[in-house]
C-alpha positions in Angstrom: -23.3 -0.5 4.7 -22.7 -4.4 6.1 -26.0 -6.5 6.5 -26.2 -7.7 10.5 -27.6 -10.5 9.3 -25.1 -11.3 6.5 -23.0 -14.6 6.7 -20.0 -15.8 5.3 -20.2 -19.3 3.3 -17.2 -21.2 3.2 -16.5 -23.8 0.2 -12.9 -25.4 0.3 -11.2 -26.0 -3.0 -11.4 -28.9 -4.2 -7.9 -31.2 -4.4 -8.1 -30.5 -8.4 -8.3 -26.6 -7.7 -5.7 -26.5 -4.9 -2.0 -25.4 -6.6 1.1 -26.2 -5.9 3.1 -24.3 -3.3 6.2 -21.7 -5.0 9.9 -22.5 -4.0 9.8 -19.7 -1.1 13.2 -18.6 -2.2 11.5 -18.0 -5.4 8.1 -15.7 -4.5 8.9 -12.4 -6.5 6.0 -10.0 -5.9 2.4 -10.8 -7.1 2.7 -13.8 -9.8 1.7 -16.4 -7.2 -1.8 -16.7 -5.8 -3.4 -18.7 -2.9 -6.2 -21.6 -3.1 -9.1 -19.6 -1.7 -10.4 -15.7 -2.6 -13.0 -13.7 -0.7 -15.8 -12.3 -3.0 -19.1 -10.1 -1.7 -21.6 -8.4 -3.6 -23.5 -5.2 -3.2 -26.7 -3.2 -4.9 -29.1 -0.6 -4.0 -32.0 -3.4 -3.2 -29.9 -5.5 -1.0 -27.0 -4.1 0.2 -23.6 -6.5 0.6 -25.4 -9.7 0.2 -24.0 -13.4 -1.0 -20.6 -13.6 0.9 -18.5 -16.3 0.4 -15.0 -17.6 1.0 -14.3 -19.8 -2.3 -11.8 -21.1 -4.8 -9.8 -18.6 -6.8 -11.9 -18.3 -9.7 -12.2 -16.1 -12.4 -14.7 -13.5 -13.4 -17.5 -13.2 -15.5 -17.8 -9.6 -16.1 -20.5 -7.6 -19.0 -18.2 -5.4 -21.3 -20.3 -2.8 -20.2 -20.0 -3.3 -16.8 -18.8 0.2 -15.4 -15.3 0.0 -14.1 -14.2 -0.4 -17.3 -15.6 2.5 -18.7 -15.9 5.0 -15.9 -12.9 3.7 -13.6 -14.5 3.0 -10.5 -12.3 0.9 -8.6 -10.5 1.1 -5.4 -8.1 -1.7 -3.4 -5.8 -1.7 -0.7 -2.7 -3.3 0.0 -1.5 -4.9 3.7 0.3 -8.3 4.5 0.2 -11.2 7.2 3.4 -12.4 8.5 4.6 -15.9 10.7 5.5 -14.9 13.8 7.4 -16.6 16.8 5.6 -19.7 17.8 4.3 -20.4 14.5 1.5 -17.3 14.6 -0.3 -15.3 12.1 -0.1 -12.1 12.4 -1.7 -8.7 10.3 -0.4 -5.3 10.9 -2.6 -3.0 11.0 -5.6 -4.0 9.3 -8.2 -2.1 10.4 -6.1 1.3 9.4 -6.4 -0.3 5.8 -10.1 -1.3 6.0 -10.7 2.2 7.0 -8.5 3.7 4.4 -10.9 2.1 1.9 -13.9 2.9 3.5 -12.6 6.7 3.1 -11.5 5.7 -0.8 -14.8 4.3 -1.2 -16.6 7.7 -0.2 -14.2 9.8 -2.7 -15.8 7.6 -5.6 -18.4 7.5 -5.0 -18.6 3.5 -3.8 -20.6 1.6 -1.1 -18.5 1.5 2.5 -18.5 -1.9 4.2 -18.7 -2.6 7.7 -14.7 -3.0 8.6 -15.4 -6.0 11.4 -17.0 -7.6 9.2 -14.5 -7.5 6.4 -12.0 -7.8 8.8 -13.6 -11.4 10.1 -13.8 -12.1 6.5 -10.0 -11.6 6.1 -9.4 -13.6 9.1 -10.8 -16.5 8.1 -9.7 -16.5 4.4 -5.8 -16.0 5.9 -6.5 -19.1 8.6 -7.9 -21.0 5.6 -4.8 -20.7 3.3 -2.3 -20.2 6.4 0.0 -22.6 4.3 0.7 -20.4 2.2 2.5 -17.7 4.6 5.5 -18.1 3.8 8.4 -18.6 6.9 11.7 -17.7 4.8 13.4 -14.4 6.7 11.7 -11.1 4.7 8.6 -13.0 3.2 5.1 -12.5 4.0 1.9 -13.3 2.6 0.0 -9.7 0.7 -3.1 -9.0 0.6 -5.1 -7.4 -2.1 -8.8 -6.0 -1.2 -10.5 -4.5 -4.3 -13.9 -2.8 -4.8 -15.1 -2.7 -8.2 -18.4 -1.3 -10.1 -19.5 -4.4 -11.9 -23.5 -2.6 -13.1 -23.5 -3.0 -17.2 -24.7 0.1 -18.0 -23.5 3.8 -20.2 -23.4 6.6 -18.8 -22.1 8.5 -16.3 -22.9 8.2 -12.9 -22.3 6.3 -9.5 -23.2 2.2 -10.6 -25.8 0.4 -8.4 -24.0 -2.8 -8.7 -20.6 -3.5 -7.0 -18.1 -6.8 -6.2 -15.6 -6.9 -3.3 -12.8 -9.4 -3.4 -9.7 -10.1 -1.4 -7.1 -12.2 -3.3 -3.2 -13.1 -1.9 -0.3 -13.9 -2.7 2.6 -14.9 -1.3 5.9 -12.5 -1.7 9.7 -12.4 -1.1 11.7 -10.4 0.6 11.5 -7.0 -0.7 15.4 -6.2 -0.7 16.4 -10.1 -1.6 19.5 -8.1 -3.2 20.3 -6.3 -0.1 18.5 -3.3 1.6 20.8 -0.5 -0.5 19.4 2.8 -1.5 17.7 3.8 -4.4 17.8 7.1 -7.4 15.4 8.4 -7.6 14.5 11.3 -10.2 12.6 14.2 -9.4 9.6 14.9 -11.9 8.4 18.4 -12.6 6.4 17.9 -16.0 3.6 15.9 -15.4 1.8 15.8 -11.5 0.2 13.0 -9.6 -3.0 14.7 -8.1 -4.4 17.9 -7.7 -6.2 19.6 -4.9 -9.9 18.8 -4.9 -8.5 15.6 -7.1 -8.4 12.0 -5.7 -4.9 11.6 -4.8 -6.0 10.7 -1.3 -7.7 7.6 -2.4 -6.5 4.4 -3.6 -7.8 4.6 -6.8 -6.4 2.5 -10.1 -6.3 5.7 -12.0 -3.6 7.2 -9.8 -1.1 5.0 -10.7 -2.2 4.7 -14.6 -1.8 8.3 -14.5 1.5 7.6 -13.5 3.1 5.1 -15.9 4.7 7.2 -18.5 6.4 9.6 -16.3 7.9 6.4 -14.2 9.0 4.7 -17.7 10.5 7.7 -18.4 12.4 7.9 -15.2 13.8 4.6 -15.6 15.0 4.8 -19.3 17.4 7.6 -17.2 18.2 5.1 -14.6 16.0 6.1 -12.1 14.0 3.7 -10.0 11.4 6.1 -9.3 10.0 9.2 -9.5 9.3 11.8 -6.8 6.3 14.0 -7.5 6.4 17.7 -6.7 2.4 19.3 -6.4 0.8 20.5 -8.9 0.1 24.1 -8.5 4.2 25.1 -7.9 5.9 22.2 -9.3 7.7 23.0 -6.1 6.9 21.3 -2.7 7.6 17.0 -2.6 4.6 15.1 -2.5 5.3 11.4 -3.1 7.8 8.5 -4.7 6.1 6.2 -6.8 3.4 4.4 -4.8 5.4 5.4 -1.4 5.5 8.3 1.4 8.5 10.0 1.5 10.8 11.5 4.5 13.8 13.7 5.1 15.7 13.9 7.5 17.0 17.4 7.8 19.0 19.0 10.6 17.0 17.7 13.8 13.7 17.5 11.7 12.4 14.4 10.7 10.3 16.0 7.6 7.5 14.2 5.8 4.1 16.0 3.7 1.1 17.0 4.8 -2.0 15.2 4.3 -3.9 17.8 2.3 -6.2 15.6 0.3 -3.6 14.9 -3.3 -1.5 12.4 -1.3 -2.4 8.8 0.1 -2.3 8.8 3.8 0.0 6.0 3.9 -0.2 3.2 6.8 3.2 2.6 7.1 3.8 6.2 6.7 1.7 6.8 10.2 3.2 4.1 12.1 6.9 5.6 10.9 5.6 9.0 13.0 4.1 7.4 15.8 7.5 5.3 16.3 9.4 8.4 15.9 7.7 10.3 18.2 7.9 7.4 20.7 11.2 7.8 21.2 11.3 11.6 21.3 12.1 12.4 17.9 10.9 15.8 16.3 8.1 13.9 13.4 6.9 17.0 11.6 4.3 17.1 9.0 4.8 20.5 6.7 5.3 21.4 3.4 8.7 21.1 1.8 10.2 22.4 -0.9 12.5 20.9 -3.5 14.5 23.7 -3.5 14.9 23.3 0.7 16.3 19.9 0.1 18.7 21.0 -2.4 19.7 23.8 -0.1 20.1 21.3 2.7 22.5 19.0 0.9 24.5 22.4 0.5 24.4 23.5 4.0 25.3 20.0 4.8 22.1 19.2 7.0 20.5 17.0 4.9 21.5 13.6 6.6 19.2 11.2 4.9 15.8 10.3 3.0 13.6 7.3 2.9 10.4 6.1 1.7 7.8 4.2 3.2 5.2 1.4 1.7 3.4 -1.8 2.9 6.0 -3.7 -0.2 9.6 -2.1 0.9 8.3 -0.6 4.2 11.4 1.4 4.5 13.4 2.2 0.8 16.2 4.3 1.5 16.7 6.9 -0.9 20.6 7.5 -2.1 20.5 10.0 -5.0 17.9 12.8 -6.2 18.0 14.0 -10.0 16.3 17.1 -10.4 16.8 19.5 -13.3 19.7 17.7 -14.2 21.5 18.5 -10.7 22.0 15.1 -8.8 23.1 15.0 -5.2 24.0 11.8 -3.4 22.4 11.5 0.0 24.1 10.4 3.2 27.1 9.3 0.3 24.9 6.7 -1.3 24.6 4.7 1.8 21.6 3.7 4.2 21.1 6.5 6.7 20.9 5.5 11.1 17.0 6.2 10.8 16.4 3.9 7.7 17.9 1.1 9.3 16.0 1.7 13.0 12.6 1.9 11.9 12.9 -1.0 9.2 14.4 -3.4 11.8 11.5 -2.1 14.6 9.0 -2.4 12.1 9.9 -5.7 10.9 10.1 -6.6 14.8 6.4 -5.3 15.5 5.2 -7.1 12.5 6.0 -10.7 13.2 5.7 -10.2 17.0 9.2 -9.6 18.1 8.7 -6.9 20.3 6.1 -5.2 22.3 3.1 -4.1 20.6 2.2 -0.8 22.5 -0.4 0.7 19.9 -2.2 -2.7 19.4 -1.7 -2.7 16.0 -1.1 -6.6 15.5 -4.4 -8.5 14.4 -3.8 -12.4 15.4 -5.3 -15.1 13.1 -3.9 -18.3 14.3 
């Protein structure tokens, strides 16, 4: 775990190491990276020890080291956004921090004290607090990563590790308009297994996943929706998102049963649901129930939920070859409320009654 007595060095970049700021209009999603990185080390002797706050800097990394050959790596994905009055605000961070703390006990990995990191990520964000961007829809991400950096064959938990934090600014996610998405359901290959690690935020989740979501969009599909794996029956997830329906007067979403990640924004979708009196379920749900919904004519709409779209409507479902078009291709009442509420929460628009807003400056 943390070292009490552990402190945080700050070095500023230098003016030769400092970049140059991207057109804001112009962010896309992860190509542009901030001035400063957060880097900590751990092993068996020490603990975390040599915490820093530096320039963004490469690595120097042994090709033995043990990521690379046993895959031990975990991260986690959250934002800060500019609020009224200039502020900067994270959403949720300590739900992250402890997401990865939970990741990090599936593989096996070192937990960290999450105040700690969490003053860590504080003061790297006030340091490059330029760099949040201000345009309508932007915000700056944030990437915590965990990796096993001990040179050494053979199979087994490392002794050595390196957390980072690295961010980057990013656009709007729906710069094109906030429209709904196809999505093709996938019942070949699976995601995660029971007993498996599709609860953690691991990189071999969504390796595993590549060629099934290339395959999907040679079809046209801009993601998949994976069933589990024992039935190839009940929904799981969409891509690297939770997913809802909205059937009848249910608003329907999966269990956490240990094969899919227990999504942040997923968890503040059924807390604002429930808030205003909504029936937020969490229970297994066939494929074949949504199909029969869309028949019956109760199926009134689907979205997905993420920290990069937060809410991604969902407007057609390909499965088996039989599509159906959801709410007539068009964003449903729900998608809309809980986008705008959660984009109000986020940069401080509206009252914060589950204190999930972190200020940094």
């Amino acid at each position: 775990m943390w070292n009490k007595e552990l402190d945080i060095t700050v070095t500023k970049a230098d003016e030769h190491q400092r970049k140059q700021k991207p057109d804001p209009t112009k962010l896309g999603f992860g190509q542009h990276f901030t001035d400063h990185m957060f880097v900590m080390h751990w092993n068996r002797e020490r603990g975390w020890h040599n915490a820093e706050i530096c320039a963004y800097r490469n690595f120097s990394l042994d090709p033995a080291a043990m990521v690379f050959h046993y895959g031990q790596e975990i991260f986690e994905g959250l934002k800060a956004y500019r609020g009224q009055s200039n502020e900067i605000l994270l959403f949720r961070p300590q739900a992250n921090l402890q997401r990865m703390n939970d990741s990090a006990l599936r593989m096996c990995m070192p937990r960290f004290s999450k105040d700690g990191v969490l003053k860590a990520m504080k003061a790297l964000v006030y340091l490059d607090r330029d760099w949040v961007p201000a345009t309508e829809g932007a915000s700056l991400y944030l990437r915590p990563t965990m990796i096993a950096s001990e040179p050494a064959i053979g199979l087994r938990p490392a002794e050595e590790y390196i957390f980072y934090i690295i961010m980057c600014p990013v656009g709007s996610y729906y710069a094109g308009g906030f429209k709904p998405v196809r999505i093709y359901v996938e019942d070949t290959y699976i995601r995660a297994a029971p007993g498996g690690v599709g609860e953690a935020k691991t990189g071999g989740n969504y390796a595993a996943s590549l060629k099934a979501q290339s395959e999907a969009k040679k079809k046209g599909y801009a993601e998949i929706l994976w069933l589990d794996a024992i039935e190839h029956k009940y929904v799981e997830e969409v891509g690297t998102s939770n997913i809802f329906f909205v059937i009848g007067d249910e608003l329907i979403t999966s269990p956490l049963t240990g094969s899919i990640l227990p999504g942040v924004t997923r968890g503040s979708v059924l807390q604002l649901a429930r808030d205003r009196g909504f029936k937020a379920v969490e229970r297994r749900l066939s494929i074949d129930e949504v199909y029969d919904a869309h028949a019956a004519g109760t199926l009134r709409e689907s979205f997905a939920t993420g920290t990069a779209a937060v809410i991604s409507p969902v407007g057609e479902l390909c499965y088996k070859d039989r599509i159906i078009s959801i709410n007539d291709g068009k964003t449903g009442e729900l998608s809309n409320l809980f986008l705008n509420e959660l984009q109000a929460l986020q940069r401080g628009q509206r009252e914060d009654r589950h204190n999930w807003l972190v200020r940094v400056a």
